[in-house]
VOPAGU-2260 file (C-alpha; in pm, 1 decimal, decimal comma):
REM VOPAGU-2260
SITE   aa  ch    i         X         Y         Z
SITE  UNK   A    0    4280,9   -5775,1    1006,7
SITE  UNK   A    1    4589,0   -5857,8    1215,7
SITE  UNK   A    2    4555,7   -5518,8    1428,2
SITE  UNK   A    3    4146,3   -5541,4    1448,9
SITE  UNK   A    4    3933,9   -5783,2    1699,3
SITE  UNK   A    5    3710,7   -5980,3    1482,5
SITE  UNK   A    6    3388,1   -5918,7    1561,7
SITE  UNK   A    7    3055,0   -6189,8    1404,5
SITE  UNK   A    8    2725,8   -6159,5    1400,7
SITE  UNK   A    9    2418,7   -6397,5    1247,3
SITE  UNK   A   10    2100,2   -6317,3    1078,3
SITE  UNK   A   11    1796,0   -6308,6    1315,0
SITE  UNK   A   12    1603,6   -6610,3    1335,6
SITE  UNK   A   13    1310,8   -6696,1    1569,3
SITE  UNK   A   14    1273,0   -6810,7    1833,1
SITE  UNK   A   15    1246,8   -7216,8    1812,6
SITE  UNK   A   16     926,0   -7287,8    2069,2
SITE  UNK   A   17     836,5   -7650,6    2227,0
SITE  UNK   A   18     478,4   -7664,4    2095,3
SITE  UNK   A   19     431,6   -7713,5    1771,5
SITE  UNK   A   20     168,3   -7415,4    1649,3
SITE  UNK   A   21       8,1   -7380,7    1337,3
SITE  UNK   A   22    -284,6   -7136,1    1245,4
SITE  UNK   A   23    -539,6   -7315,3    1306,7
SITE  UNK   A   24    -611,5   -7555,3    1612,3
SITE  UNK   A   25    -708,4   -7934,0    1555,0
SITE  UNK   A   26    -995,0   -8052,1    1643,5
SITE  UNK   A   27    -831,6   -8389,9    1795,3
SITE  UNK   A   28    -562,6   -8183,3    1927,3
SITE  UNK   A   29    -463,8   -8324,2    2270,5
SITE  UNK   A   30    -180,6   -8255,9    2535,5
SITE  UNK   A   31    -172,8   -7887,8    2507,2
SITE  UNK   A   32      59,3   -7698,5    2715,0
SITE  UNK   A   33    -133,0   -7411,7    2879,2
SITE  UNK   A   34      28,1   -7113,9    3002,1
SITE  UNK   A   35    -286,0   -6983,9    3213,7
SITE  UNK   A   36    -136,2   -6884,7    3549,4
SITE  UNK   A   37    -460,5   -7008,7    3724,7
SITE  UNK   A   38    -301,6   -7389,9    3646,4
SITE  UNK   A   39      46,1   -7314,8    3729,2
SITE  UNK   A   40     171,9   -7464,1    4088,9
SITE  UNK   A   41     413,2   -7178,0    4121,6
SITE  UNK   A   42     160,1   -6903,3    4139,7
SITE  UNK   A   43      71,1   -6862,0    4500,6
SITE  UNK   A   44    -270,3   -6819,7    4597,5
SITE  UNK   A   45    -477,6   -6721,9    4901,6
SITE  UNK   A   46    -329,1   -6438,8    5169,0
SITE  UNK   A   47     -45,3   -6327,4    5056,4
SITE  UNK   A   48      64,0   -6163,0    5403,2
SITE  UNK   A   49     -11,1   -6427,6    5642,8
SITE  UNK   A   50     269,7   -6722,3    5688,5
SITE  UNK   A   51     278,8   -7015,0    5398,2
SITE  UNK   A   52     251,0   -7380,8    5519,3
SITE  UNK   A   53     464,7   -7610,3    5343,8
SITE  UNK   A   54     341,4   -7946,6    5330,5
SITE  UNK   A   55     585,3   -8262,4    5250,9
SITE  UNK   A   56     406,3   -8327,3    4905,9
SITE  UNK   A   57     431,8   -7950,3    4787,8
SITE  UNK   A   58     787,7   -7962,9    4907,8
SITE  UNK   A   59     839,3   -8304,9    4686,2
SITE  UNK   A   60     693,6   -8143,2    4389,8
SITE  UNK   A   61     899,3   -7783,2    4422,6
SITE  UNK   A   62    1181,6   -8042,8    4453,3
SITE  UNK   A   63    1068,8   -8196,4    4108,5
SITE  UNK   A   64     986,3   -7909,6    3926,5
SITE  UNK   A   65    1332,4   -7774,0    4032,3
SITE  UNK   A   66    1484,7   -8111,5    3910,7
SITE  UNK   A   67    1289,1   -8076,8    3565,2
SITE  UNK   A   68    1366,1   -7674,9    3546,5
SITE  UNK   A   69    1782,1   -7819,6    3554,4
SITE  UNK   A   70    1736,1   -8102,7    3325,6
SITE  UNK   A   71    1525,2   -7861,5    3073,1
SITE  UNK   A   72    1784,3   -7558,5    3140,0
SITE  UNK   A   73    2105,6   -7852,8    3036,6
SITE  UNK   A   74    1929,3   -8026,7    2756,5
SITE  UNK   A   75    1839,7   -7605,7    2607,7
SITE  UNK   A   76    2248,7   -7524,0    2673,9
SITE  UNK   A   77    2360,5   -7820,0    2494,7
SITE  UNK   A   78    2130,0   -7756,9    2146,9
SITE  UNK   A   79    2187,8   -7407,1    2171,7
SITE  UNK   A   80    2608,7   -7510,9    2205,5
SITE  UNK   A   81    2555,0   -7783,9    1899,5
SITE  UNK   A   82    2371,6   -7501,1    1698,1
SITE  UNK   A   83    2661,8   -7293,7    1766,0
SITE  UNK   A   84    2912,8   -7537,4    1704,9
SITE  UNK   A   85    2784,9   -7779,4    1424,5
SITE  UNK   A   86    2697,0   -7481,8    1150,8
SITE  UNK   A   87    2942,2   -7231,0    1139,5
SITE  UNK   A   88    2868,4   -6948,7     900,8
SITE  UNK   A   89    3061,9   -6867,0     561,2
SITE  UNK   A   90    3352,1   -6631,1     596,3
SITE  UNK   A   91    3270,1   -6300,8     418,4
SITE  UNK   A   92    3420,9   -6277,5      62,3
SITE  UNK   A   93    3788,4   -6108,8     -28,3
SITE  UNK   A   94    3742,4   -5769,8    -163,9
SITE  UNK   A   95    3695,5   -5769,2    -528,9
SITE  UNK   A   96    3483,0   -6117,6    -480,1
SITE  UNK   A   97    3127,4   -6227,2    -359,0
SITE  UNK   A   98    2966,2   -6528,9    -278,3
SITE  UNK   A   99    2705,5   -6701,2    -475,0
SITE  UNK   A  100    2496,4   -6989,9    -424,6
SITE  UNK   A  101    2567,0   -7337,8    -566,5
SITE  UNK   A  102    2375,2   -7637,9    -614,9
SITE  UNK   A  103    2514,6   -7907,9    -424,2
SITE  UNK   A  104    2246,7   -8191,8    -505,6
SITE  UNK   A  105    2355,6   -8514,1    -684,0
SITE  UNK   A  106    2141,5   -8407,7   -1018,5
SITE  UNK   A  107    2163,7   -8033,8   -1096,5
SITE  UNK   A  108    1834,1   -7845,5   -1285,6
SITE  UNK   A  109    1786,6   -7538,3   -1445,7
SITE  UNK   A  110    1624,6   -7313,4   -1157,6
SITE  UNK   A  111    1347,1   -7112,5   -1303,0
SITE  UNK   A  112    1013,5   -6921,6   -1177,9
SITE  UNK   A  113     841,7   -7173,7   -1309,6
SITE  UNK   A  114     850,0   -7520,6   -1430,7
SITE  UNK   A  115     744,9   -7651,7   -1765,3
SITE  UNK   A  116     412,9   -7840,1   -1678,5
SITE  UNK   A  117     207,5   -8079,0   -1991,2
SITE  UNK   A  118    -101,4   -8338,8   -1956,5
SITE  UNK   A  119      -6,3   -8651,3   -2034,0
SITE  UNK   A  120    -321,7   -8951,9   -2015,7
SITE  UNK   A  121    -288,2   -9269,9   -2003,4
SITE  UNK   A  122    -532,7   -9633,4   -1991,0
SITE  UNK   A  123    -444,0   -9895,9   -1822,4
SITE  UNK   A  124    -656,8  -10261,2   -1741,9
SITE  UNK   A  125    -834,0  -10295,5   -1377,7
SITE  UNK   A  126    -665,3  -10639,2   -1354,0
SITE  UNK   A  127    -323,2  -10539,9   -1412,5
SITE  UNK   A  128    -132,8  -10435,2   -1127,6
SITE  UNK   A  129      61,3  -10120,2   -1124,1
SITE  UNK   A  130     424,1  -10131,7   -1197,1
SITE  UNK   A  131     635,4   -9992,4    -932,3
SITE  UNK   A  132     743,7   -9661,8    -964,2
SITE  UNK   A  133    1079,4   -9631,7   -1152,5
SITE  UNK   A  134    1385,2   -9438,7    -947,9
SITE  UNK   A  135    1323,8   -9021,9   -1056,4
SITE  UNK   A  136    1632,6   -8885,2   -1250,2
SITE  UNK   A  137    1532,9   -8548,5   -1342,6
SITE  UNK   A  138    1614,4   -8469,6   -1708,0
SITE  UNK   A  139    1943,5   -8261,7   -1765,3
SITE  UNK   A  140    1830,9   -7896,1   -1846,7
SITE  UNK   A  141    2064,0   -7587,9   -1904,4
SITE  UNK   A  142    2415,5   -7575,2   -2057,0
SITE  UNK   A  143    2742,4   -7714,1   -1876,5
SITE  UNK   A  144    2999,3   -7448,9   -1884,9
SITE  UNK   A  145    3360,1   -7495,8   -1770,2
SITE  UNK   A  146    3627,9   -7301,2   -1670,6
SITE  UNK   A  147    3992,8   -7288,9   -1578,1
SITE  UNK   A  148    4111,8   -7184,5   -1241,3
SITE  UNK   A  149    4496,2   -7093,1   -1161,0
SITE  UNK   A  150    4600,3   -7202,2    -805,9
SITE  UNK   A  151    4616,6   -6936,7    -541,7
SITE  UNK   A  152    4350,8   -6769,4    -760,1
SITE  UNK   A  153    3994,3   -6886,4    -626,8
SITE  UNK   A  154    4106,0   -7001,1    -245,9
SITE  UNK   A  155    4421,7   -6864,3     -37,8
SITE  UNK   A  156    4385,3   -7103,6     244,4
SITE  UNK   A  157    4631,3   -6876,3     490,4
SITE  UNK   A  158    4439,3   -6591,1     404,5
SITE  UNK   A  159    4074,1   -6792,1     432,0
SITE  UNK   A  160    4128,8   -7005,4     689,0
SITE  UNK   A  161    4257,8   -6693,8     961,4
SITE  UNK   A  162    3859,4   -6529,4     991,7
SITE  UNK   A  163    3756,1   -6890,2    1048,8
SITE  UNK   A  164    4001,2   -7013,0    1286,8
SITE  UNK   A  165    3899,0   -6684,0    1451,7
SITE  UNK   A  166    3559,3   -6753,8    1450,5
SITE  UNK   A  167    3623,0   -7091,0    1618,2
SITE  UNK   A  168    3847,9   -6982,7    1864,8
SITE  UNK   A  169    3607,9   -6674,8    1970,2
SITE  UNK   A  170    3298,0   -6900,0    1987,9
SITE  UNK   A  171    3538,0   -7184,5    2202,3
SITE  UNK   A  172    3676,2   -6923,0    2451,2
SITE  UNK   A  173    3247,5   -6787,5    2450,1
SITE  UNK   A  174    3126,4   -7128,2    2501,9
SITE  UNK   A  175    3409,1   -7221,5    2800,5
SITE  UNK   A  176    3331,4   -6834,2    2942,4
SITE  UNK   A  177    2953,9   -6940,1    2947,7
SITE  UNK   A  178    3019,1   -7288,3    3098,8
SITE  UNK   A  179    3238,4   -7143,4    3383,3
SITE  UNK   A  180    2934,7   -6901,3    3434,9
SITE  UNK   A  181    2690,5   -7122,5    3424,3
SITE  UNK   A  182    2831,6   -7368,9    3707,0
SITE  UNK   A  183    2931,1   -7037,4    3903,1
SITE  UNK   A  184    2556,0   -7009,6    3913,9
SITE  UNK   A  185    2436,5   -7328,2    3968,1
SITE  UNK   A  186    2641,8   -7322,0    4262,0
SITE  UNK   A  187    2498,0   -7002,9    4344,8
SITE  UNK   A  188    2164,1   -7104,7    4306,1
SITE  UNK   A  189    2264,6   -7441,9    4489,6
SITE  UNK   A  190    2417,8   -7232,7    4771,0
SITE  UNK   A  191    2094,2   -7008,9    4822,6
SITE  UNK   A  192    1845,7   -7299,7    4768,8
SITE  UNK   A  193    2000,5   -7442,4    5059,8
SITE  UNK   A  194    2005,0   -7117,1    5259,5
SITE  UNK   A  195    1663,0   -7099,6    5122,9
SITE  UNK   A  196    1552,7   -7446,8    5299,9
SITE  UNK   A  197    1702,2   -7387,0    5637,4
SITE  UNK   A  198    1470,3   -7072,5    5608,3
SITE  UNK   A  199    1189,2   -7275,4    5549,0
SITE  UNK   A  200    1235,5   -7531,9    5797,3
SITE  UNK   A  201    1278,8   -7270,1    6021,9
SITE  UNK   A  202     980,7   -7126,1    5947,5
SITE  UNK   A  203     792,8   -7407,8    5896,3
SITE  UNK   A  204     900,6   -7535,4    6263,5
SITE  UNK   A  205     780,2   -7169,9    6410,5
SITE  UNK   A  206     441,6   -7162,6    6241,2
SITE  UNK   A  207     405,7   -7530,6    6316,6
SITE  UNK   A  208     486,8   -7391,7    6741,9
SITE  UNK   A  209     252,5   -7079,5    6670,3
SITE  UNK   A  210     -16,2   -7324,6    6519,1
SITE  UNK   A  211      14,4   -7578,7    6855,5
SITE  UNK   A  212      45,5   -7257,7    7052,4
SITE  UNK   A  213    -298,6   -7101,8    6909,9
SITE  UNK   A  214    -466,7   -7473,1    7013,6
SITE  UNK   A  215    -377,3   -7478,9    7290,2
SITE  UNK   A  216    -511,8   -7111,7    7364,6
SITE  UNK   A  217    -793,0   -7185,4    7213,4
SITE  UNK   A  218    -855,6   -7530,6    7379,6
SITE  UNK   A  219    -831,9   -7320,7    7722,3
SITE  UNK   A  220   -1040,2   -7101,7    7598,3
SITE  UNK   A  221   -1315,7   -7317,4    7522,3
SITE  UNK   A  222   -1254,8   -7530,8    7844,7
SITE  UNK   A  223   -1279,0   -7178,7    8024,4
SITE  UNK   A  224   -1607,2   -7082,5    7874,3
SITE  UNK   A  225   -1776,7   -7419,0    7942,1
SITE  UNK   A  226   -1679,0   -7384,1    8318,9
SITE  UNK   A  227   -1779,2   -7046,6    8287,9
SITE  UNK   A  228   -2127,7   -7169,8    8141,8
SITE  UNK   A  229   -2182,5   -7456,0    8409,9
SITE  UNK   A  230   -2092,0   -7176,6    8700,4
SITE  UNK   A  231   -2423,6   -6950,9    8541,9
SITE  UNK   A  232   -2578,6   -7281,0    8497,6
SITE  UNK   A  233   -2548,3   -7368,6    8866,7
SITE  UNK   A  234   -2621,6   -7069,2    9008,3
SITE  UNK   A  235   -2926,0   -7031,4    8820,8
SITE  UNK   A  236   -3014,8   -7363,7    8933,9
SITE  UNK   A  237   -2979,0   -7253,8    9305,4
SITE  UNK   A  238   -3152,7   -6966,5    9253,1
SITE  UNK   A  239   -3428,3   -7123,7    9089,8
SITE  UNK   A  240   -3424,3   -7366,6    9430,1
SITE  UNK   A  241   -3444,3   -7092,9    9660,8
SITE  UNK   A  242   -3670,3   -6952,1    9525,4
SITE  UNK   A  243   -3920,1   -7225,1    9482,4
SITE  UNK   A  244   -3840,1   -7356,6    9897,3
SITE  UNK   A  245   -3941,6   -6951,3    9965,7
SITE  UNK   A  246   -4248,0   -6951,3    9755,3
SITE  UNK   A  247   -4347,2   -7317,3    9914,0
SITE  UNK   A  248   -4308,4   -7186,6   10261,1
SITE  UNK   A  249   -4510,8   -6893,5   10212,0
SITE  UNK   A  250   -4776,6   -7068,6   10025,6
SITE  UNK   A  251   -4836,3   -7375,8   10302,7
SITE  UNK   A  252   -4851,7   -7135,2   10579,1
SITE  UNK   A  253   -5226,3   -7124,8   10584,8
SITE  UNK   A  254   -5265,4   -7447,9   10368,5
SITE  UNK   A  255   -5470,4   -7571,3   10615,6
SITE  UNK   A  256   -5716,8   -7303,2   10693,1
SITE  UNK   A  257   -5786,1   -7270,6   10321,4
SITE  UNK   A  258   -5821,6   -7653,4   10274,3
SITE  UNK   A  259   -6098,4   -7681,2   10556,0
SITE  UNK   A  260   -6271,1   -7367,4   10418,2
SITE  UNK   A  261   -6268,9   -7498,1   10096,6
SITE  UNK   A  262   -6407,7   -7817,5   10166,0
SITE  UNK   A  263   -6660,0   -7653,4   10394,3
SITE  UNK   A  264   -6733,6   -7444,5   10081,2
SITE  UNK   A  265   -6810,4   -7754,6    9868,8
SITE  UNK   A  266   -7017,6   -7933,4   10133,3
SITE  UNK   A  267   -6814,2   -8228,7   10275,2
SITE  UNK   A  268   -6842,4   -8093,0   10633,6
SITE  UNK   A  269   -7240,9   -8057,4   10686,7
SITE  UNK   A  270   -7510,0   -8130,4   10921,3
SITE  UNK   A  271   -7742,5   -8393,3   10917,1
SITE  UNK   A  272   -8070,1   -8206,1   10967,0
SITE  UNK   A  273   -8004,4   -7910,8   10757,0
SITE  UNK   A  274   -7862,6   -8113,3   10492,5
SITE  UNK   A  275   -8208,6   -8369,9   10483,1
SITE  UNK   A  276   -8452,4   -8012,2   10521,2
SITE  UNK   A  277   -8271,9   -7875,0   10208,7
SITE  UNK   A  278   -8213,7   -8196,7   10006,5
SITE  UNK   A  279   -8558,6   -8368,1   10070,9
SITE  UNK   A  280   -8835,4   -8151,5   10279,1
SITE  UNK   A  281   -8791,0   -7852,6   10092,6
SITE  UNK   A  282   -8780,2   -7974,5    9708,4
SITE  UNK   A  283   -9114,6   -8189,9    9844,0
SITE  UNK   A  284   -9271,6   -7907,4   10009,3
SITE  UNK   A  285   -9209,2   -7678,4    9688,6
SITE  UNK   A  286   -9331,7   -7942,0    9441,9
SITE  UNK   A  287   -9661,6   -7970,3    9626,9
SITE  UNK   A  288   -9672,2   -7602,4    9658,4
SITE  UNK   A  289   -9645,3   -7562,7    9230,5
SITE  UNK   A  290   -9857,5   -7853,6    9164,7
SITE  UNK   A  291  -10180,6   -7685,2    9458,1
SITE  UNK   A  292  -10034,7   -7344,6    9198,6
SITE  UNK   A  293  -10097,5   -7548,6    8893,4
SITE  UNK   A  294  -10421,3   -7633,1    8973,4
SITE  UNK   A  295  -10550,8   -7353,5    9059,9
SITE  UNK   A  296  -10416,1   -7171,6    8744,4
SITE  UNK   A  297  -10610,7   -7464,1    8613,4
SITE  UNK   A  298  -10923,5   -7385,0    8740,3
SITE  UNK   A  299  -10928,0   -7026,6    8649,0
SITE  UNK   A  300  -10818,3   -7076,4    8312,9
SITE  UNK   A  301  -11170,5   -7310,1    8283,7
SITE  UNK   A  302  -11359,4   -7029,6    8445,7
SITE  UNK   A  303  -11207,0   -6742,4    8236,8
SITE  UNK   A  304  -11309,9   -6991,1    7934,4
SITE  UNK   A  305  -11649,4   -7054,7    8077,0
SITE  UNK   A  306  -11709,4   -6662,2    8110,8
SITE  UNK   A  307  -11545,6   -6557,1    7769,3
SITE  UNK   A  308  -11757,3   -6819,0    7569,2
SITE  UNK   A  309  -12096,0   -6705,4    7778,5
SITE  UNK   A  310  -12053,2   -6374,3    7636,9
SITE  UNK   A  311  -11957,5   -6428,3    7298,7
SITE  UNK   A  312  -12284,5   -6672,9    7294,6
SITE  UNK   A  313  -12464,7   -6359,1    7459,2
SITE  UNK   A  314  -12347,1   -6098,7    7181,5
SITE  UNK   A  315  -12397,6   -6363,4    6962,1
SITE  UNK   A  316  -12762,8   -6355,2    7031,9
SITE  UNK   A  317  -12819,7   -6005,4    7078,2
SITE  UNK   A  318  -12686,5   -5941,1    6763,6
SITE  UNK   A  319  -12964,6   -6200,8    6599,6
SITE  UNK   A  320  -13244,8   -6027,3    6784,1
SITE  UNK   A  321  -13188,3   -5660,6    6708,4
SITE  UNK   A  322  -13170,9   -5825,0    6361,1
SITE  UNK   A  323  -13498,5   -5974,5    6398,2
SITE  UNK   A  324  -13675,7   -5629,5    6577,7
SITE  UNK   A  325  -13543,8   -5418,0    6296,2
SITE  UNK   A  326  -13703,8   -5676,4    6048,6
SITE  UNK   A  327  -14013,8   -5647,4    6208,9
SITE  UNK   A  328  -14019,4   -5287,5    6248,6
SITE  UNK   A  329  -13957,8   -5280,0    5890,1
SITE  UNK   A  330  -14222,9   -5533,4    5802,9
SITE  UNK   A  331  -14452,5   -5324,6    6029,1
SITE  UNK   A  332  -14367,1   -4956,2    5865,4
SITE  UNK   A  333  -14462,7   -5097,2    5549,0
SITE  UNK   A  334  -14799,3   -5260,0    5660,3
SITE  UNK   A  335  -14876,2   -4925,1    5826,3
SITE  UNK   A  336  -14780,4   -4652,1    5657,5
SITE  UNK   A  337  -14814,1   -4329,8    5855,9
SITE  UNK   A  338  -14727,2   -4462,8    6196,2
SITE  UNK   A  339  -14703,4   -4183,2    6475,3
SITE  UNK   A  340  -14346,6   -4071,4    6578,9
SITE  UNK   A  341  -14450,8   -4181,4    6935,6
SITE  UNK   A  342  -14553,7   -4492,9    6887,0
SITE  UNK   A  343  -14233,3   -4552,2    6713,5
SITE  UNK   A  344  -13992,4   -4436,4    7037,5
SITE  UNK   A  345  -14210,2   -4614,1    7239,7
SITE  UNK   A  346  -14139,7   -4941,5    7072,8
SITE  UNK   A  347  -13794,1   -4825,1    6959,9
SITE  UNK   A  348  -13724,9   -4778,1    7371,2
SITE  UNK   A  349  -13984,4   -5100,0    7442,3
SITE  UNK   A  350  -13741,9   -5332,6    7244,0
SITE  UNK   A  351  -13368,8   -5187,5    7380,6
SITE  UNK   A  352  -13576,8   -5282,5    7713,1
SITE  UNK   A  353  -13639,0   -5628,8    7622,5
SITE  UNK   A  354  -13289,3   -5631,1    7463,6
SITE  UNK   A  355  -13148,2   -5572,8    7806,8
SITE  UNK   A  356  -13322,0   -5817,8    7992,6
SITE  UNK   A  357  -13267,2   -6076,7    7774,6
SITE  UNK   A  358  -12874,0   -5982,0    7749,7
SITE  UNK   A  359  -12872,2   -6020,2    8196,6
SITE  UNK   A  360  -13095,5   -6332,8    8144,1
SITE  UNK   A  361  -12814,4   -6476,1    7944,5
SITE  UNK   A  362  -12535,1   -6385,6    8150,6
């Protein structure tokens, strides 16, 4: 072992986490650490090309987080260095040997797959009060055995005591090695923070310029565009004023002429005589011409009444005495009954005489 470097390794062993997890979640279970990267401040969102703006409170909490990354990152190397430090493991046995496991508790027991179990009942009274519980000493089980060991036999502390020391030098030397490391990079990491924040404040100070730069273009812009507007505005304006001084000149050229026609039109310039012939002779001349009209309609309306009923009265009566002559005649054919056929058309024509006369009498 002299010639050899000693070389140690431990069993595996997870992974010791900061949340305490068991299978199922509680119900009441509050506080939870979540490792969604929607929640975490480092993940940057929005445009991932265009410049990031820095504000003073996201630079306070990087500065924060950073603080609570070193304090978490120290607190990790020291356990880890106790863990190290504080349990070192057994040596490996000397050839020939192995190691068991002892009991090392104050009251030793027989270690078995299962223990003895028995009921045992008891009654006690609701008013007494319980006894406290008496101190547990397990009952002695197995068989003591003893033996006799020879020094140097069991333990040969030169020979023991080298892997260890080796052991504790190795992990020492480790531990130092790490620690010089470790403050190598913190002052690395110090170093290009720093770099880092110059950067920044560089940056920060150009897109803070490019920001007051793009106001103020855009400020001109605008001021630009409203001049621009009130220029077309104007213009318009004047146009629209030309325009309307062209259109009144041309339209009061002949104002005049068309107002005096116009009111000639509608009768306010008129003369005297023609105006009283139309307004007053002529409506009084043509009202005495439809009422002379009226009554002569009249008039012949009575006579055309007159003449109408005259005739019906004549047809009328007519009527009754062809009625009457063709009674008779028939009265008179029966009284004589072989009447000559001249006789008859001499009356026949006799009475369409009489018939006549009567008829012009009438009218």
């Amino acid at each position: 072992m002299e010639g050899s470097t000693y070389t140690h390794s431990t069993a595996p062993k997870p992974v010791r986490s900061k949340v305490k997890r068991t299978t199922y979640r509680d119900e009441n279970e509050e506080n939870i650490v979540s490792n969604n990267i929607m929640f975490d401040r480092r993940v940057v969102r929005g445009n991932t090309y265009a410049a990031q703006v820095v504000t003073q409170n996201a630079h306070r909490e990087v500065e924060r987080l950073r603080t609570e990354n070193e304090r978490t990152l120290k607190h990790e190397t020291r356990c880890r260095r106790k863990g190290e430090l504080g349990s070192p493991a057994a040596p490996p046995a000397v050839k020939s040997r192995a190691n068991i496991e002892a009991q090392t508790d104050t009251f030793l027991e027989e270690l078995s797959d299962r223990p003895i179990e028995m009921q045992i009942a008891t009654q006690t009274e609701s008013f007494m009060d319980r006894p406290p519980s008496p101190l547990f000493i397990p009952s002695k089980t197995g068989v003591d055995k003893e033996t006799e060991i020879p020094p140097g036999d069991l333990f040969n502390f030169d020979l023991e005591v080298k892997p260890v020391l080796e052991v504790l030098v190795g992990k020492t030397l480790r531990s130092s090695m790490l620690e010089v490391v470790e403050e190598e990079e913190l002052i690395a990491i110090q170093r290009r923070q720093r770099e880092f924040e110059q950067m920044r404040n560089a940056e920060f100070i150009e897109v803070q310029r490019l920001d007051a730069e793009a106001s103020r273009r855009f400020a001109e812009k605008q001021r630009r565009v409203a001049q621009e507007k009130e220029r077309h505005n104007q213009q318009a304006e004047l146009q629209e004023k030309v325009a309307a001084c062209a259109f009144a000149k041309s339209y009061l050229v002949d104002l005049s002429e068309a107002v005096f026609d116009h009111l000639q039109d509608t009768g306010h310039f008129y003369d005297p005589v023609d105006r009283e012939i139309r307004d007053c002779f002529l409506p009084w001349l043509l009202n005495g011409v439809v009422d002379v009209a009226n009554s002569y309609a009249d008039s012949r309306g009575c006579a055309d009444a007159l003449i109408s009923d005259s005739i019906d009265m004549a047809v009328q009566l007519q009527t009754q005495v062809v009625a009457e002559i063709v009674k008779q005649e028939a009265d008179a054919a029966n009284a004589v009954e072989a009447p000559t056929t001249l006789n008859e058309d001499e009356n026949h024509a006799n009475d369409e005489t009489k018939g006549r006369d009567s008829t012009a009498g009438a009218v």
